[in-house]
N, C-alpha and C positions, 0 to 999 in steps of 0.2 A: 644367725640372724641376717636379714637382706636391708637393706638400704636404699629406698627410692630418691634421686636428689632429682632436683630440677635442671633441664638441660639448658644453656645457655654457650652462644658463640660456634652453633654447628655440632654440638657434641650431645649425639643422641640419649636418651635416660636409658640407665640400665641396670637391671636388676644385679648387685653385684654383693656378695658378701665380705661385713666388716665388724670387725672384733668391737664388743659389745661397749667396750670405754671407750672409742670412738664416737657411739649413735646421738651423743647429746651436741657433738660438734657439727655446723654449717659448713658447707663446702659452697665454697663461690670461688670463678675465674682468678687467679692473682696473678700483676705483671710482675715480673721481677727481673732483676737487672745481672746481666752474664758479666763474671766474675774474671773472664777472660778479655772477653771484645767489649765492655761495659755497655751492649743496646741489651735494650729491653726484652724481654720473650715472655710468653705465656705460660702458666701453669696451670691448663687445664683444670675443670672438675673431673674429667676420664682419668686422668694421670694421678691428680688427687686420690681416688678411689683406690689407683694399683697400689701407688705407695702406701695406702694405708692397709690393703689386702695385702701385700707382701712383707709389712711391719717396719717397714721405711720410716722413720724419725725426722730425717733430715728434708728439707725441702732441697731442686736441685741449684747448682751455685751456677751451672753452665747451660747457655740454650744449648738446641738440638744440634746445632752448626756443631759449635764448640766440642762437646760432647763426644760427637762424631770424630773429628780430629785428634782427639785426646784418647780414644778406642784406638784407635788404626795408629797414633803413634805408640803407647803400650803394648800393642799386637807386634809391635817390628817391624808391620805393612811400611809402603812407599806412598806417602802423601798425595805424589803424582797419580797415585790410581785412582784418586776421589775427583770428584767433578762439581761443580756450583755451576747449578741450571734454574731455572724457572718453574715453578711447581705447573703443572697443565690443567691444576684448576683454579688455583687462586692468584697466580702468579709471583708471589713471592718468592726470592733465592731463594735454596737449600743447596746443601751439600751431600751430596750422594756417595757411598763405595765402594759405585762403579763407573766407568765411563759409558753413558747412555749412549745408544745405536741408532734413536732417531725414530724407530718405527712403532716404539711404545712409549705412551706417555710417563711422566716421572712427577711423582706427585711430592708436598712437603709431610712430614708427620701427622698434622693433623688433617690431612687432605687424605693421606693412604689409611688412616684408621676409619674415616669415615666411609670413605668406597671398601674397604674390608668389610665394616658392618653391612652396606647396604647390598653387596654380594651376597653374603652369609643371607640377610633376610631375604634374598630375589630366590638364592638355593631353596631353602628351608620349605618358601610358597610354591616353588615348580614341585619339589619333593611331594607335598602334599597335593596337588593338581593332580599330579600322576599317581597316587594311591587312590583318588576317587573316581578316576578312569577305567572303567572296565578293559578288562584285556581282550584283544583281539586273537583267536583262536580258528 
């Protein structure tokens, strides 16, 4: 079964399937407070949606920052290879892990899932553009 929610805060609607004791629940935006750095972060209805497609229970204790840091220390990685820039659309910190080169923008999570999708639908429309073009012979 699919699940249509309403999008709110830049997060496009998408058809996404969710386990059927689920579909009586509402999915709205919720802030919640990181467990680590105690500010605030978002929890998505897109991220709502995976957690509940991937069977996720818990909602998350850490924003994205946090999160991040907490991966790459578990990994054995060196902290120093992460970077905290300015996202290129919204402007907000994030933490990255890599060190950005300057000549490609560096977006925050909810900024790169959005230019993912709107890639994917720019694809999807040239893809079909180019099926309805006759070929040149």
């Amino acid at each position: 079964m699919t699940l249509n929610v309403d999008s709110r805060a830049g997060d496009d609607c998408a058809q996404t399937p969710i386990p059927s004791r689920y579909l009586a629940m509402t999915l709205d935006e919720k802030i919640l407070t990181c467990r680590d750095c105690n500010n605030p972060f978002s929890f998505s209805i897109g991220e709502q949606e995976f957690f509940l497609q991937k069977g996720l229970k818990n909602e998350p204790k850490r924003c994205p920052n946090c999160r991040l840091v907490m991966r790459v220390q578990r990994n054995g990685d060196d902290l120093n290879r992460t970077s905290e820039v300015s996202c290129a659309s919204c402007g907000i910190p994030t933490r990255v892990p890599f060190r950005p080169k300057g000549y490609r923008p560096v977006y925050c999570v909810c900024c790169f899932q959005n230019k993912k999708k709107e890639d994917k639908e720019e694809e999807s429309s040239n893809i079909s553009t180019a099926e309805l073009q006759p070929a040149l012979v």
